[in-house]
KEZAGU-211668 format. One line per field, with one value per residue (C-alpha): residue number from 1; x, y, z. Coordinates in nm, 3 decimals. Layout:
# residues N
pos	NUM;...
east	X;...
north	Y;...
up	Z;...
***
This chain:
# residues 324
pos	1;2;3;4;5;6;7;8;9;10;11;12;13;14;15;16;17;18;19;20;21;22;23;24;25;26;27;28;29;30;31;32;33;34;35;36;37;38;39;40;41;42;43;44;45;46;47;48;49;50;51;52;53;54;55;56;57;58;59;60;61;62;63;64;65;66;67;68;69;70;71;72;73;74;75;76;77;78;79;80;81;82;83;84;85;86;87;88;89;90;91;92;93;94;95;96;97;98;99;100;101;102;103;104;105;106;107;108;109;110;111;112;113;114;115;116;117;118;119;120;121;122;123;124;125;126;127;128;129;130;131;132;133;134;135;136;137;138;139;140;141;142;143;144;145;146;147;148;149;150;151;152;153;154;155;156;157;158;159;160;161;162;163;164;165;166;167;168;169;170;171;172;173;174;175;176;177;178;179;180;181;182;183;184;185;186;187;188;189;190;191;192;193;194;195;196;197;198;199;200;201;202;203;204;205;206;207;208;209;210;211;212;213;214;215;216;217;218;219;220;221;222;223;224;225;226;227;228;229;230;231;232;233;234;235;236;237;238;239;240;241;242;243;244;245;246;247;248;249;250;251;252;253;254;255;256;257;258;259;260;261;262;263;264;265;266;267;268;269;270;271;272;273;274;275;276;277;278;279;280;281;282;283;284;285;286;287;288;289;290;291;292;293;294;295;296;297;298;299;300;301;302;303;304;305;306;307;308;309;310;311;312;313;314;315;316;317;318;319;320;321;322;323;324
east	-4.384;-4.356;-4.645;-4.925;-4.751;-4.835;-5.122;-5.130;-5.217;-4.948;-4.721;-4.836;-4.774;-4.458;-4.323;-4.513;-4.287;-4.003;-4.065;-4.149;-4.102;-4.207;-4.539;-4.856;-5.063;-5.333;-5.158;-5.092;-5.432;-5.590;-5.312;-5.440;-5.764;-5.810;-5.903;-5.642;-5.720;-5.681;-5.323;-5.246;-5.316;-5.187;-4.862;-4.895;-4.946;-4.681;-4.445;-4.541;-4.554;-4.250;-4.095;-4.125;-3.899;-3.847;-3.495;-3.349;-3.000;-2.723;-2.578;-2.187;-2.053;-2.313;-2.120;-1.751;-1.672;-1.595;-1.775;-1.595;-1.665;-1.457;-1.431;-1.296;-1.232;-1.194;-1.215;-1.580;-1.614;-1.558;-1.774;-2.092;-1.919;-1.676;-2.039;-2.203;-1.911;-1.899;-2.270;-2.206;-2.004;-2.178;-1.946;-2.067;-2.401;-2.420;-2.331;-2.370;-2.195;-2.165;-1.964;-2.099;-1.974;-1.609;-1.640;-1.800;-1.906;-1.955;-1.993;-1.790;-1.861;-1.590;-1.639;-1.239;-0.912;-0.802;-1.101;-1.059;-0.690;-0.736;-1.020;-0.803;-0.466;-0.470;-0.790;-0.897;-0.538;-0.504;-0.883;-0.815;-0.905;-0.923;-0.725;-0.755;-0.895;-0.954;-1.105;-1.264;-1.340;-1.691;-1.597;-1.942;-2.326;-2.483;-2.788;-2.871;-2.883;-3.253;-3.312;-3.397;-3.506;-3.883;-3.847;-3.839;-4.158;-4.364;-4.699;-4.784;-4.869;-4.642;-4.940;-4.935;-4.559;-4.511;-4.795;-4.614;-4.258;-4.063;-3.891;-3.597;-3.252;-2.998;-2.680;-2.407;-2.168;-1.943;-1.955;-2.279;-2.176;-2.377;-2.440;-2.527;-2.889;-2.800;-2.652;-2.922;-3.219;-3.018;-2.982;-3.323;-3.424;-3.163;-3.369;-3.751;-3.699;-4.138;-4.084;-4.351;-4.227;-4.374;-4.082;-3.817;-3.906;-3.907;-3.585;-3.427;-3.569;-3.593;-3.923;-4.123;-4.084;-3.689;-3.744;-3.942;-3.670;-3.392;-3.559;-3.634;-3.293;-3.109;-3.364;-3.289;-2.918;-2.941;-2.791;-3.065;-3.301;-3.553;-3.488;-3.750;-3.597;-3.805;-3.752;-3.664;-3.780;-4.136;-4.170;-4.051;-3.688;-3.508;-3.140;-2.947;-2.612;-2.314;-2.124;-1.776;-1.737;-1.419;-1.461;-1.245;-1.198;-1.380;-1.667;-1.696;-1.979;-2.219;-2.162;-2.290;-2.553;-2.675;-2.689;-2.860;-3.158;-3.196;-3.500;-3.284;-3.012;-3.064;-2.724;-2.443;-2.145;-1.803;-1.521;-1.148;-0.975;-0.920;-1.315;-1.430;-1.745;-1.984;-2.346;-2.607;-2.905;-3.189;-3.364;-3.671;-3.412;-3.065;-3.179;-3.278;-2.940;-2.776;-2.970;-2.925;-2.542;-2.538;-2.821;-2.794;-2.435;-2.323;-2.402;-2.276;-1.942;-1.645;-1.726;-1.427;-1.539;-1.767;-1.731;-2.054;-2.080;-2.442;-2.543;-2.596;-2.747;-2.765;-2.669;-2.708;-2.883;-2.812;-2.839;-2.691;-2.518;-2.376;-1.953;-1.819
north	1.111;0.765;0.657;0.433;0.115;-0.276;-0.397;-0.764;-0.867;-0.727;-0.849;-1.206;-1.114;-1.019;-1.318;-1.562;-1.418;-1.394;-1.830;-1.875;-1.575;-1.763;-1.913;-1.844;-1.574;-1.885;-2.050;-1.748;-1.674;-2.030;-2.039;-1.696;-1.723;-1.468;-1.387;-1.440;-1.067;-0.935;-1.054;-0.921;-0.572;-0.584;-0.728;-0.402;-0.198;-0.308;-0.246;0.106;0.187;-0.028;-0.073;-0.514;-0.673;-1.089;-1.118;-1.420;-1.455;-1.674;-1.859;-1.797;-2.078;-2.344;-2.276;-2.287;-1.959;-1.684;-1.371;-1.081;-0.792;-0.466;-0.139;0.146;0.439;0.801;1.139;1.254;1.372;1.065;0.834;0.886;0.863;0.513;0.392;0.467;0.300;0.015;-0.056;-0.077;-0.373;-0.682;-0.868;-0.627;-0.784;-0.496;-0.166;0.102;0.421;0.453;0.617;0.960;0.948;0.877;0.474;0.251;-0.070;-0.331;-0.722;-0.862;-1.223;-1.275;-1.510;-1.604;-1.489;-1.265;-1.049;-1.092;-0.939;-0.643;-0.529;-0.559;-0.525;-0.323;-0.072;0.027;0.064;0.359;0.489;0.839;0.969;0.579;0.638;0.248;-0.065;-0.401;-0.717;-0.979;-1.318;-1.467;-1.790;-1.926;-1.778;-1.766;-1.608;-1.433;-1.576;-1.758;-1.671;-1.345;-1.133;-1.128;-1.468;-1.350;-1.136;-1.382;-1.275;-1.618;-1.935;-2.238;-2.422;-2.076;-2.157;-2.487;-2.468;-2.211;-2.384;-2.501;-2.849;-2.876;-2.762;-3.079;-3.119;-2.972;-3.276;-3.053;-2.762;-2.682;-2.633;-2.403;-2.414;-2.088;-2.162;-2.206;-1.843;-1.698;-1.783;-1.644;-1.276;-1.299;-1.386;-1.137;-0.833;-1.007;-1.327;-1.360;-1.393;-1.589;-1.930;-1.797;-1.487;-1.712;-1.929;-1.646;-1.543;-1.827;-2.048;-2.320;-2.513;-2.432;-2.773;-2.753;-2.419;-2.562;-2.887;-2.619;-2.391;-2.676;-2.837;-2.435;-2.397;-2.771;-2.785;-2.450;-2.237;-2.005;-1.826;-1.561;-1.287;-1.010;-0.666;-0.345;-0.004;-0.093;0.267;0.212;-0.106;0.126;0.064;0.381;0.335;0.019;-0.074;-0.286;-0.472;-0.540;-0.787;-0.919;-1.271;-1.535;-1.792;-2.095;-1.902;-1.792;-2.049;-2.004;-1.591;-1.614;-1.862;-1.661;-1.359;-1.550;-1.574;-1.217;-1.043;-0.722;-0.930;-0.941;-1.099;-1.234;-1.407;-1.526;-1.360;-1.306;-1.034;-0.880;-0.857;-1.170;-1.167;-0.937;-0.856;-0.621;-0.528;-0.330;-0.072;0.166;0.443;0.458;0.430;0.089;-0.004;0.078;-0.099;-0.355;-0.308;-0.284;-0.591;-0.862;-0.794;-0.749;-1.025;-1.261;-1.451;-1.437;-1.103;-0.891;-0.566;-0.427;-0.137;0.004;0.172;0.315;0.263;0.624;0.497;0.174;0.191;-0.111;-0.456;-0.798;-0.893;-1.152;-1.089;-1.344;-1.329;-1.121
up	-3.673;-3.833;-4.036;-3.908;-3.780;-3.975;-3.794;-3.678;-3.988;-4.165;-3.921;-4.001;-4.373;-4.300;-4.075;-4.338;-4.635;-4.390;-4.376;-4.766;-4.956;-5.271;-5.111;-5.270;-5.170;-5.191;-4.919;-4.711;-4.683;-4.629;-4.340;-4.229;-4.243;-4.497;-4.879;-5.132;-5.237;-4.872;-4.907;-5.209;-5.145;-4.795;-5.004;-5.240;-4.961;-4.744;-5.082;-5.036;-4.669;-4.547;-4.861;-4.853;-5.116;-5.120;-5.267;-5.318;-5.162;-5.253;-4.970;-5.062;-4.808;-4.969;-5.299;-5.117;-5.086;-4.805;-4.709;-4.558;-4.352;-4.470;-4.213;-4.488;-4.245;-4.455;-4.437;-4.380;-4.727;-4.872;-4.687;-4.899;-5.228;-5.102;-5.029;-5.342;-5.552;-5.334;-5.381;-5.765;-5.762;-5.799;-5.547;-5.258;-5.083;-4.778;-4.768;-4.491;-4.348;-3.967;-3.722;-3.836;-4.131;-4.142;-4.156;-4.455;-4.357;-4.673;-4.676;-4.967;-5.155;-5.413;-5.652;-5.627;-5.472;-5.735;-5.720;-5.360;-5.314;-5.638;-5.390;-5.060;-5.152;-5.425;-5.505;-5.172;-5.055;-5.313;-5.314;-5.176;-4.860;-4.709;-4.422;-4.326;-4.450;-4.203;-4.364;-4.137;-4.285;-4.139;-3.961;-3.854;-3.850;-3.550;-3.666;-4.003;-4.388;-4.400;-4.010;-4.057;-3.770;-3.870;-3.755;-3.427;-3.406;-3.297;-3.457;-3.633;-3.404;-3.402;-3.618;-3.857;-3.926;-3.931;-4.212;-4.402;-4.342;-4.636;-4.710;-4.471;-4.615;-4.681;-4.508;-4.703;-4.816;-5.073;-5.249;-5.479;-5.878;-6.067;-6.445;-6.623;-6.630;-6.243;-6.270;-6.473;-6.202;-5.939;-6.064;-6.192;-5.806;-5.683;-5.782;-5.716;-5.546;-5.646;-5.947;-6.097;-6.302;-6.631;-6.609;-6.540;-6.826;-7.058;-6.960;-6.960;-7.242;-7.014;-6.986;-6.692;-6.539;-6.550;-6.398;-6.118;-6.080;-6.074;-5.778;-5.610;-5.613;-5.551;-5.220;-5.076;-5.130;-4.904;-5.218;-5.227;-4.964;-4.984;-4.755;-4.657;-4.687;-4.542;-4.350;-4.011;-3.916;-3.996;-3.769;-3.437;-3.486;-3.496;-3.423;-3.604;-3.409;-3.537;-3.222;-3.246;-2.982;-2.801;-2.618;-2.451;-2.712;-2.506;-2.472;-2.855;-2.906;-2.582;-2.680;-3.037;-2.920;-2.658;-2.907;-3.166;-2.901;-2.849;-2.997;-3.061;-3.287;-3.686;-3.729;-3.568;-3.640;-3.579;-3.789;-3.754;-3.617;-3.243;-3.246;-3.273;-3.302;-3.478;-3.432;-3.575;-3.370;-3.394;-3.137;-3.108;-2.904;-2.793;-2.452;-2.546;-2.678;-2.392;-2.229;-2.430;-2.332;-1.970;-1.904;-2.242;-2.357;-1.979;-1.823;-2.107;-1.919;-2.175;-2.315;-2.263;-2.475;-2.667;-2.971;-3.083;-3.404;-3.561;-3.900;-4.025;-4.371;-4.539;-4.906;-5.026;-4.894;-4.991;-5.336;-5.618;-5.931;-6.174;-6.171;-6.470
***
């Protein structure tokens, strides 16, 4: 038996950090119609019972780099321990084992090609008991990064969120440079992407203003996001799938649209490889996935097959480290 389910209000909490994970718990509430207490200990609560975390998340393609998708297949007594080590390195943002057990599935950000290819073409190619490696690239979001799927409960109004809604990213005319103070806010963020302006000052002997400009600037240019991370289990949601999906090239675009709409979806995206597309959704049962399969994925024209994969255990969410 799960334990007792968010209540609307917790919901609203949740979406409302899932918008502005660095909002005040001031504004929150005023936009809420609640105390400023009542949403700090729902906040402390929710940390508990659904274990919440705001992390802020470097966007890799805002900084001109690539993010790739690696499927390790080994020998089932290897999986857990792959996983594990792949977690540790700081260039690793997801890790998970699925396939019941014989198949790690880990998104990689390298900060440049050499880290890139002693990864691919060197370490994992003699890690024993890796029976094969295959490294996707991601070509294009269709949903995922800043739209994360709280976004989709609905359980704030349109007034709520538009309220709550940030500044507008800017367009990306070139790659974003980072400075080390640039690098030192980030991993800060990376493990509590709340953390108040006084901390980051301290850590960073910068003054609080230049803090503030540098935030700013890092959230407008699109470099940094706050993403909402919790236990999918306690919200009703049982059974997480990754789609492998094989589409007609002209239809690539109205496929990972279409996805992107679906309440089930937490990610999707483009990426090289046979599959072409790749998608991770979320589901109270597998009866609901496949029907999920059979009625959503179905009827989409250009889809020419599906391989569905579920996430036994996720090791390791997304997170930032500084390049060594």
């Amino acid at each position: 038996m799960h334990p007792q389910a968010p209540d609307p209000l917790d919901l609203k909490l949740l979406q409302a950090l899932q918008i502005d994970g660095r909002a005040p718990f001031n504004r929150i509430a005023d936009t809420l119609g609640v105390s400023d207490q009542t949403v700090a200990r729902r906040f402390r609560r929710l940390r508990s019972t659904v274990q919440l975390r705001v992390l802020g998340i470097t966007d890799e393609s805002r900084l001109g780099r690539s993010t790739w998708l690696l499927r390790l297949r080994c020998t089932p007594d290897a999986a857990e321990r792959l996983a594990d080590a792949l977690a540790r390195r700081p260039d690793t943002a997801y890790v998970s084992v699925i396939s019941g057990g014989t198949e790690v599935m880990c998104a990689m950000k390298p900060r440049t090609r050499h880290t890139r290819d002693e990864l691919l073409l060197d370490r994992l190619q003699r890690t024993p008991r890796v029976t094969s490696v295959s490294a996707h690239c991601l070509l294009h979001h269709f949903y995922g990064g800043p739209l994360g799927w709280l976004s989709k409960i609905n359980a704030l109004s349109p007034e709520e969120q538009a309220a709550l809604s940030p500044p507008p990213v800017e367009p990306a005319a070139a790659p974003v440079l980072l400075d080390d103070a640039d690098e030192a806010l980030l991993a800060l963020l990376s493990r509590d992407g709340r953390t108040p302006l006084t901390e980051l000052q301290a850590s960073t002997d910068l003054p609080e203003s230049a803090v503030r400009r540098r935030l700013d600037r890092l959230r407008s240019s699109g470099v940094l996001y706050l993403d909402v991370q919790f236990d999918h289990e306690r919200l009703g949601h049982d059974v997480v799938a990754m789609l492998w999906l094989r589409v007609a090239p002209a239809a690539l675009a109205d496929v990972g649209h279409a996805l992107a709409t679906h309440p089930e979806v937490r990610f999707a995206a483009a990426i090289t490889g046979q599959a072409n597309i790749v998608a991770a959704t979320l589901h109270p049962n597998t009866g609901d996935l496949y029907t999920y399969l059979s009625d959503k994925i179905g009827a989409l024209d250009g889809v020419r097959s599906v391989e569905t994969a579920l996430t036994m255990r996720e090791v390791k969410q997304l997170t930032y480290e500084p390049g060594r």
